[in-house]
C-alpha positions, 0 to 999 in steps of 0.5 A: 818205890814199889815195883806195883805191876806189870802190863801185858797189852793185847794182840789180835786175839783180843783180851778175853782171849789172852787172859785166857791164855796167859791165866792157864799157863799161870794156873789162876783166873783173871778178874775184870777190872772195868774201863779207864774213861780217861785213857780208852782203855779197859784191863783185866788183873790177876793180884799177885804176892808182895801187893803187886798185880798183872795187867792185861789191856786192851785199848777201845775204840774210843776218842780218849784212846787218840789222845792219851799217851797211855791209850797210844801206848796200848794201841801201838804194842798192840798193833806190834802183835800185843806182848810186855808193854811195860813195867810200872813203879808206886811212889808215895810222892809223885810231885818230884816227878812232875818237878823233873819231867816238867808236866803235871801227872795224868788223873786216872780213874775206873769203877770196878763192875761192882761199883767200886771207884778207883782213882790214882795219878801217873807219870811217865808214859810218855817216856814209856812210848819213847824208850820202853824200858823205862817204867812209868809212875803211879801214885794211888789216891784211893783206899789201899782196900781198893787197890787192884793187889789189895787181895794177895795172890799166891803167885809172886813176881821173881824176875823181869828181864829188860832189853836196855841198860841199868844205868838209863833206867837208873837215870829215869828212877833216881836211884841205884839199881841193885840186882833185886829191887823191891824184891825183883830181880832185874836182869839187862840184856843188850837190845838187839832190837827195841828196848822193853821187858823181854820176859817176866818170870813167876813163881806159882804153886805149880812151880816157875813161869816165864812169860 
């Protein structure tokens, strides 16, 4: 297991906006990274270090986005003022997760502006939407020259604070959490309110960011 990215949904500001404000405090530019047919949504991605990315989403007025659970997702955290949406882990093999939640994964698929087709498989959301804390599952089917983190950055992911408990999170992936996971520090505070990523922590050339 992989901790691949995380994704950040918009608030009202929008998301041209927000990988604005997001990309000046991490001192790097976000790229475009085109529209998801199939879930109404578009993105925004900044590569980081350790083929890992950050998502910034935004959901479209679309027909996708009221049927897709990750469309629902996105609309939902945004209509909450925007903020962490979730933290999301690759797989080499999604088949035992589709066994254990009983469903087949979600297809996935959006062209880069410049023509690029990228395409995957994921799981999960839906427990996403149910407890936030939980991470979600993907499978990429295209090129690893494709993917998203293919162009290491020079930021690196160093911690991601959660509000919920280790052991459900253990439950979900199947595994015992250790204090670093694929290189990340997960750290658990009791939720005073929803569960969810509180705060993720970077490291820049310019020194530590929490977000």
């Amino acid at each position: 297991m992989h901790v691949d990215h995380l994704t950040f949904a918009v608030g009202s500001a929008g998301l041209f906006a927000e990988t604005e404000r997001l990309g000046a405090l991490l001192g790097e530019r976000f790229r475009d990274g085109g529209f998801h047919p199939r879930f109404g949504t578009r993105n925004h991605i900044l590569p980081l270090a350790d083929d890992r990315y950050l998502e910034v989403v935004e959901v479209l007025e679309h027909p996708a986005a009221e049927k897709a659970p990750f469309g629902q997702a996105v609309r939902a955290r945004s209509e909450m003022g925007g903020g962490w949406l979730g933290w999301v882990v690759s797989v080499e093999d999604i088949a035992p997760f589709e066994e254990r939640l009983d469903r087949e994964a979600a297809h996935g698929s959006r062209h880069f502006p410049d023509g690029r087709l990228l395409e995957w498989r994921q799981i999960g959301v839906k427990g996403l939407i149910s407890d936030p804390q939980l991470p979600y599952f993907i499978k990429w089917d295209s090129d690893p020259s494709v993917l998203p983190s293919a162009l290491d950055g020079d930021i690196r992911l160093d911690r991601i604070e959660i509000a919920g408990t280790r052991s459900r999170v253990e439950e979900w992936l199947g595994i015992v959490l250790e204090e670093m996971f694929d290189g990340v520090k997960i750290k658990f505070s009791s939720p005073n309110g929803q569960p969810g990523i509180l705060s993720a922590t970077f490291l820049t050339p310019n020194g530590k960011v929490k977000i």
